[in-house]
C-alpha positions in Angstrom: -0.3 1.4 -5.9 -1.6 5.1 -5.8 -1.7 6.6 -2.3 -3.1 10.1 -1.4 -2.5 11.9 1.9 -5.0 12.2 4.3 -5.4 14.1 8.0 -5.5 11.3 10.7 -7.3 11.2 14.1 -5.1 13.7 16.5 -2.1 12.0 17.8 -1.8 9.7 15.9 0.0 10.5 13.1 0.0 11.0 9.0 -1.8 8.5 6.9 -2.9 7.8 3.6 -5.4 6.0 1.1 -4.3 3.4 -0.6 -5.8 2.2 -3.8 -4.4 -1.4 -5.0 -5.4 -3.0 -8.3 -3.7 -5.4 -10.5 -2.1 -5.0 -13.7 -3.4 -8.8 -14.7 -4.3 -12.2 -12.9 -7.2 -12.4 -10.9 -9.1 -9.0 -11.1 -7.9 -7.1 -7.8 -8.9 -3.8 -7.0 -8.4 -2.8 -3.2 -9.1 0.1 -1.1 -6.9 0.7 2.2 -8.2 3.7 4.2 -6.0 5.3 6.8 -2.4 3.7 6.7 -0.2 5.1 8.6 3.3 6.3 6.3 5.2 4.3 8.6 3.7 1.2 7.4 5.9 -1.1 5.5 5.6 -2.4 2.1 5.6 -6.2 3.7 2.3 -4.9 5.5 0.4 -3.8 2.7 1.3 -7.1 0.7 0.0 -8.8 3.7 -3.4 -6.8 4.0 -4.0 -7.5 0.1 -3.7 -11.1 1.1 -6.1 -11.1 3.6 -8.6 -9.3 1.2 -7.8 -10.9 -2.1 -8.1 -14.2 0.1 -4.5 -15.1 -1.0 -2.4 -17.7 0.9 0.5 -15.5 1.2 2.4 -12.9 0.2 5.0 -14.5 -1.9 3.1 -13.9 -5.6 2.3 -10.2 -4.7 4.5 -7.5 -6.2 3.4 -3.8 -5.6 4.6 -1.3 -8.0 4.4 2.8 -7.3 5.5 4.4 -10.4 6.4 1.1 -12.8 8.7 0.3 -10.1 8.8 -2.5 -7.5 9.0 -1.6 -4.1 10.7 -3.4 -1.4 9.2 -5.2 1.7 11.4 -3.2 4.4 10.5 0.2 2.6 7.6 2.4 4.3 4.6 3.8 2.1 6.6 7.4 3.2 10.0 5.9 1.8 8.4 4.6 -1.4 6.0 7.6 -2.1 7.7 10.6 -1.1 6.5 13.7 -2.4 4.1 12.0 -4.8 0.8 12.6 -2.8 1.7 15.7 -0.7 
C-alpha cells in the first residue's frame, strides 16, 4: 500500500491516494483516489474486493512498509508521517 497526501474538496477534510497492488496471486494493481485518513484499514480491504471482484475480505492482507496493518487502524494511524 503506498498512499500520498492530497488537498480535498473544502470542508471536508484530508485525503489521500492510494495505490494497491499485490505482492503475488492474481495480478492486482488498484488505484483509490480521495480517501479520507479516517478511513479504516477494514474499508480499503473491502473497496479492493469490490474492484478485484473478490468475495470477501478474508484473503486480503494489506501491508504499508513490510508490515500488516490492522482492520480497526485508519490510513492516518497506519501511515503517519510517511506521505506528508
Amino acid at each position: 500500500m503506498r498512499a500520498q497526501e492530497r488537498q480535498s474538496a473544502p470542508g471536508s477534510g484530508p485525503s489521500t491516494d492510494i495505490h494497491i497492488k499485490s505482492s503475488r496471486g492474481p495480478p492486482i494493481n488498484i488505484q483509490l483516489s480521495l480517501q479520507s485518513l479516517s478511513t479504516s484499514i477494514l474499508e480499503l480491504k473491502q473497496k479492493v474486493a469490490v474492484e478485484a471482484g473478490l468475495d470477501g475480505t478474508d484473503k486480503i492482507r494489506l501491508l504499508h512498509n513490510k508490515k500488516p496493518c490492522s482492520d480497526s487502524k485508519s490510513i492516518k494511524e497506519v501511515i503517519g508521517d510517511d506521505a506528508i
